[in-house]
N, C-alpha and C positions, 0 to 999 in steps of 0.2 A: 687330366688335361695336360700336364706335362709329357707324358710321351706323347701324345698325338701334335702338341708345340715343336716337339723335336722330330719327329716324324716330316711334319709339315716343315721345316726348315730343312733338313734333306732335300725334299722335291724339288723346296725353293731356290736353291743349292744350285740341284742339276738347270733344273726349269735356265737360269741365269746363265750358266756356263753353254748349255746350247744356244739361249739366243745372243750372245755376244758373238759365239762362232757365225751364226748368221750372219749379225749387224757387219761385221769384222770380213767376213766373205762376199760381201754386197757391198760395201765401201772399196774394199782394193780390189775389185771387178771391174769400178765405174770406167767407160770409156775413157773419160778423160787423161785419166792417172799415164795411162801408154805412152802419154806425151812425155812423160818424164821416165828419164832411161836411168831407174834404180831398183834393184832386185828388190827393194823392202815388198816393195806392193804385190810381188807375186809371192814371196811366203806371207805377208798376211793374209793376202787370198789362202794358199793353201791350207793356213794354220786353221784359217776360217772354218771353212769347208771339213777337214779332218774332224776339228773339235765338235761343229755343229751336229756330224753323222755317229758322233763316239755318245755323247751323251742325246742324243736322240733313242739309237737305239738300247738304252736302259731300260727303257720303258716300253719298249716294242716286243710281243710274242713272234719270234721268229716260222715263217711257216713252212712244214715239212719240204714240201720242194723234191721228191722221191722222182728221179728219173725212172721213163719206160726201160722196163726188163726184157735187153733181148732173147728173142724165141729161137725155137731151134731149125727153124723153116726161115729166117733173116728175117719175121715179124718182130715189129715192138710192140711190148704188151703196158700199155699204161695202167699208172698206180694211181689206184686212189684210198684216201685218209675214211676209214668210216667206222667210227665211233659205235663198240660192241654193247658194251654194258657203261650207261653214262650216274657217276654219282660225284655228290656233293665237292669232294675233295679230289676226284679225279676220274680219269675215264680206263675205259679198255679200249684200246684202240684197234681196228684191224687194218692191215694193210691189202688190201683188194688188188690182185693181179690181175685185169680185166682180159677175158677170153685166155685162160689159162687153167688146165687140169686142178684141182686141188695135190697140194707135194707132200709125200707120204712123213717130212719132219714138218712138224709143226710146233712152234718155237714161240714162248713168251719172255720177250726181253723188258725185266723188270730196270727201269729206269730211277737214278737215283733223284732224293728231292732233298738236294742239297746247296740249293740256290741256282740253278740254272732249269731252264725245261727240259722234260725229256727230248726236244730234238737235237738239244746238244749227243745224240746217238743217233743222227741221220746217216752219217757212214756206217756204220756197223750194221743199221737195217738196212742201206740200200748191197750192200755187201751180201746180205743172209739173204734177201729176197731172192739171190737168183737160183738158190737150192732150198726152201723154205718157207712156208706159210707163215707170216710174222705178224705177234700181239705185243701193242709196244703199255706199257702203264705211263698213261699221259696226267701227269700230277698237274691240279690246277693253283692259280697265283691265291694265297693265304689275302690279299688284298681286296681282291673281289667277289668274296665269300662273306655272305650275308652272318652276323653275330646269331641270328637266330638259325642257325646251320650247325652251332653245338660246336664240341670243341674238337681236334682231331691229332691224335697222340701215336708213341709208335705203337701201341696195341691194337689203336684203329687200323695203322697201316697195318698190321699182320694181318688184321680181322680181311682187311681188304684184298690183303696177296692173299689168302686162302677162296674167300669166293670169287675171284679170279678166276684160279688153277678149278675150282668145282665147275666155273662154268665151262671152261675148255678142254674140261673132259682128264681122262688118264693118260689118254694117248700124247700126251704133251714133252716138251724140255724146254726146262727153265733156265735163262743167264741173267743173273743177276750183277749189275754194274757197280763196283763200288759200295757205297753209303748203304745201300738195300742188303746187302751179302747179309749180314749175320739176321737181317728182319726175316728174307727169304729163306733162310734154315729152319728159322723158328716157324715160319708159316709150314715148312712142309713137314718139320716134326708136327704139329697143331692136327697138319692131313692125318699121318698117320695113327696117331690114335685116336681120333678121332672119327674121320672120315676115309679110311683106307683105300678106298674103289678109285677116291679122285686123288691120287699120289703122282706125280707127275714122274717119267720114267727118269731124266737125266735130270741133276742140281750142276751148275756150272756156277761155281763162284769165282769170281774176278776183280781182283784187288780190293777188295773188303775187309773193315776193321773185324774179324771174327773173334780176337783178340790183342786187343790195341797195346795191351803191356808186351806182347812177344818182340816187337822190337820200336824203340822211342823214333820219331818221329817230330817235328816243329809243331803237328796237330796236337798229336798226345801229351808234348808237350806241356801246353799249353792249356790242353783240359787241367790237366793237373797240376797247375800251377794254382789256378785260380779257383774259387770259392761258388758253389754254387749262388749263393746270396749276392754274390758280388757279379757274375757273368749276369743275373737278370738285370741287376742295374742297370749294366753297363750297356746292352745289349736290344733288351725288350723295348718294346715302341707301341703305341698304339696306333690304327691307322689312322690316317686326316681323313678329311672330311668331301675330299676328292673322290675317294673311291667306295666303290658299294659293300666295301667292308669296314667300315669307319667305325672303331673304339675295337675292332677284336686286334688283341694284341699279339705282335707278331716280331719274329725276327727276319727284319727288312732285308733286301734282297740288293741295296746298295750297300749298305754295312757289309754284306757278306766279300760282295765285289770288292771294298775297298782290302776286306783281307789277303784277298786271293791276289791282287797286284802287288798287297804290299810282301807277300813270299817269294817274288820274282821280279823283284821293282827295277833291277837293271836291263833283265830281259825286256820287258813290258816297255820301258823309257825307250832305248834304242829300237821300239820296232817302231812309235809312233814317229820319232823324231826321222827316223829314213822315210816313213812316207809323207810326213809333209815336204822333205828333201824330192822324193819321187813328186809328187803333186806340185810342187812350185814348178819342175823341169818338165812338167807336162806329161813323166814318165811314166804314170801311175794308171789304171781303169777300175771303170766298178767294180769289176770281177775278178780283182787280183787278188795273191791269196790273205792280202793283209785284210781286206775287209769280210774276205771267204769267213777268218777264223774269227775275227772282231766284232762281226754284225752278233755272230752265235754265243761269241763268250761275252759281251758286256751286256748282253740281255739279261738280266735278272729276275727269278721272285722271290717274294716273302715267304718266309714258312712259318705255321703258326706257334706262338710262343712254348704252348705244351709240346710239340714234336718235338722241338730244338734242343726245350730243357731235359725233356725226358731219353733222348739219344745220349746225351752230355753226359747224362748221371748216371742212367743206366746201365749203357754200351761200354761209354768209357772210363768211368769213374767205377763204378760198382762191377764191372765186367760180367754182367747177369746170362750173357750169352758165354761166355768164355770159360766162365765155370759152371755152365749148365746150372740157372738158377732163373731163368727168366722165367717171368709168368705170365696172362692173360687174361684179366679178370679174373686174377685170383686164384687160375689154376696155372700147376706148374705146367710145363711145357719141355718134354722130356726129349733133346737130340738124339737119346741112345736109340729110341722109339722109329728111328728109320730103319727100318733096312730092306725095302725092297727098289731104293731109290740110287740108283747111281752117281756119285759126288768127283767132283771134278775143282779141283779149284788151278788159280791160272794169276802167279804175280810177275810184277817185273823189277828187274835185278836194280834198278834206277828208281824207285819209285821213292819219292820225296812226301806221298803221299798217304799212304798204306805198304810200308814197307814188309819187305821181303820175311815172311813168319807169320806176320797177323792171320794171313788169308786160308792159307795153310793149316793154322791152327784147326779148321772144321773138322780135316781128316779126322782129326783124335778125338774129338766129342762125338762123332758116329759110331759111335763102337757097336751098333747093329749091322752092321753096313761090312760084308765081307771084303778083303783083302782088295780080292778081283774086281770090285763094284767100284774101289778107289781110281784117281788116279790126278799127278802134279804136275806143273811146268813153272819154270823159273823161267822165264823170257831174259837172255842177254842181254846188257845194253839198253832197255825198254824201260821208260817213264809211263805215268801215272796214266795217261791218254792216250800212249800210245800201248799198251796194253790189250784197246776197245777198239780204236778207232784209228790209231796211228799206223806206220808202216808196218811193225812189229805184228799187229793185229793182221793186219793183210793178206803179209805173205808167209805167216808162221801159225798165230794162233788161231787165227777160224777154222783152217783144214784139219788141226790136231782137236779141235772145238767136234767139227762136225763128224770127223773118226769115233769121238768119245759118243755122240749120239747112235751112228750107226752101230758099233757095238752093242751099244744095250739098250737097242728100240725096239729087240722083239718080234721083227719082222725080216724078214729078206733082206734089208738094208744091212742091215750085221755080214752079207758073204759078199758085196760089193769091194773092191781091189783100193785099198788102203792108197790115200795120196802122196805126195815125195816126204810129207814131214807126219806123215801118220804112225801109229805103230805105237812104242813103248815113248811114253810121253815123261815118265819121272825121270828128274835130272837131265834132260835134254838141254845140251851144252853147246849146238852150232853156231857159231859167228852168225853176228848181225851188224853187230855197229851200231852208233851212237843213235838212237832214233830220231825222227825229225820233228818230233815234238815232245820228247822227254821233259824239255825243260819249263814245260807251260802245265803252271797250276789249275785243276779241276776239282 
């Protein structure tokens, strides 16, 4: 009963904090006030209004929102969300290119579930869509997952990135975002000896612990400061009794949120305090990029307690992937075991996140995986987000991204004319500049 007390005071928490920004935005609205010529009442409007939309959407599942892909005849081809293979803990998703050819890459980008949903990579698919058939892993909220739905750990997640990649065939390439990196290795050693036909041709790992001791970090940190016994205290929660997951116990998804501002809490402060500056001056719209980035990142979910701990202890306490040691039910799960799969991995030089080594480290544990099948990039200048989905992503790593597919897709795509940054991708050192979102934690 004590975590689900403290769980349930969280809610209470936010629940308060949004309706005062209401109460607070409907007060210094009221007609009346105008009569009196004193700025308080229009920043507490704004304050209102900011706060009431900030902790609103905590609780809100963001939805994909994937603009029409222009065609090559100046038609729009609209997108729609349609759920592949639907299970317990998460989906497959497809993205539907309506009255469009099927595209000879066909791409599953494995989404991390590290307390945001996977549309926090709505750039990145709407990006791939326009050269690309795209399956995104749509993780669901740890909250609204019934107890008698069993428990779900990272070996479930491997279990699940592997029938994934079976159901979508061979002809596939996998990017893995982050968090998922070293689980997606393990799943596609898992293929290989295993199930070798469904091996997916390209592995693109992108700023992933693959191993978290190659360089320290605030995260690694921090794993390793503290005690397994001590992080579930401090941490684990059961659900209340609001949601249809009530007593499975979980690591909340506001708790997480509160980490992640508090690693960039002067950034985070000054962006909120200019817009309710912008909002009192009238200067502000829905669709500006402050709520663009805000509505996506303060959205939250829980992940369930076994995932959390088991990532924690596993990944980066025990480094089971790092030193080729992980297992699956008991059976080892041998990285050397790839090698008909081509490995790509992609950090950035800024990353406060998964610094520059961890990611990298994969090359060395494939040692099936010839010379030529490898290949690296250091992103200049480039932070955690923007790696995937920020500038750096845009206009440097998707083309060197989708180079590394057409090379070794096995088809006719391999003699198509390399784009301006394609070509020899290790140690690639061109100016970029500071990215425009290096500095916001994911």
């Amino acid at each position: 009963m004590r975590g689900i007390v403290s769980y349930d005071a969280m809610e209470t928490l936010r629940n308060t904090n949004e309706w005062m920004g209401a109460t607070a935005r409907a007060m210094a609205s009221y007609p009346v006030f105008a009569l009196i010529p004193h700025p308080m009442f229009k920043i507490m409007s704004a304050w209102g209004r900011v706060t009431e939309r900030s902790f609103a959407r905590m609780v809100i599942k963001p939805d994909w929102e994937i603009p029409p892909v222009p065609g090559v005849e100046g038609q729009d081809h609209l997108v729609y969300v349609e759920p592949a293979v639907r299970r317990p803990f998460g989906d497959l998703v497809h993205f539907r290119v309506a009255r469009r050819e099927p595209m000879a890459r066909r791409v599953l980008l494995v989404a991390p579930m590290s307390g945001h949903y996977a549309t926090l990579l709505r750039s990145t698919v709407t990006s791939l869509l326009q050269d690309c058939d795209v399956w995104v892993t749509d993780w669901h909220n740890a909250r609204d997952i019934p107890v008698s739905q069993g428990k779900f750990d990272i070996e479930d997640y491997v279990a699940y990135l592997a029938d994934f990649m079976r159901y979508l065939g061979p002809d596939l390439h996998v990017i893995a975002v982050c968090q998922p990196a070293p689980l997606a290795l393990a799943a596609t050693a898992m293929l290989a000896e295993q199930d070798p036909s469904a091996q997916p041709r390209t592995l693109t790992l992108i700023g992933g612990p693959i191993d978290p001791d190659a360089a320290a970090t605030e995260v690694t940190d921090f794993g390793n400061r503290v005690t397994m016994g001590e992080l579930e205290h401090l941490v684990i929660q059961q659900v209340g009794f609001k949601y249809r997951g009530a007593g499975r116990m979980v690591y909340p998804g506001l708790a997480q949120l509160s980490s992640f501002i508090a690693m960039n809490a002067d950034t985070h402060t000054k962006a909120f305090l200019d817009k309710i500056v912008a909002e009192a001056r009238g200067q502000a719209s829905e669709g500006d990029k402050h709520n663009q980035f805000y509505d996506e990142y303060l959205a939250v979910m829980d992940m369930t307690a076994e995932f959390y701990l088991s990532t924690v202890e596993r990944i980066f306490k025990d480094l089971q992937v790092a030193q080729n040691r992980f297992t699956v039910n008991g059976v080892p799960v041998d990285m050397g075991k790839i090698r008909d799969v081509a490995v790509m991995t992609v950090e950035g030089a800024n990353d406060d996140i998964s610094a520059p080594g961890q990611c990298v480290a994969a090359l060395a544990l494939c040692t099936g995986v010839p010379d030529s099948k490898k290949a690296q990039h250091l992103e200049p200048g480039a932070g955690h987000y923007g790696i995937f989905a920020g500038k750096s992503w845009r206009l440097n790593i998707r083309p060197l991204v989708l180079d590394f597919m057409d090379e070794h897709s096995g088809t006719d795509l391999a003699l198509r004319p390399k784009r301006k940054r394609g070509g020899q991708v290790v140690g690639d050192t061109t100016p970029l500049g500071p990215d425009d979102d290096a500095k916001i934690a994911v």
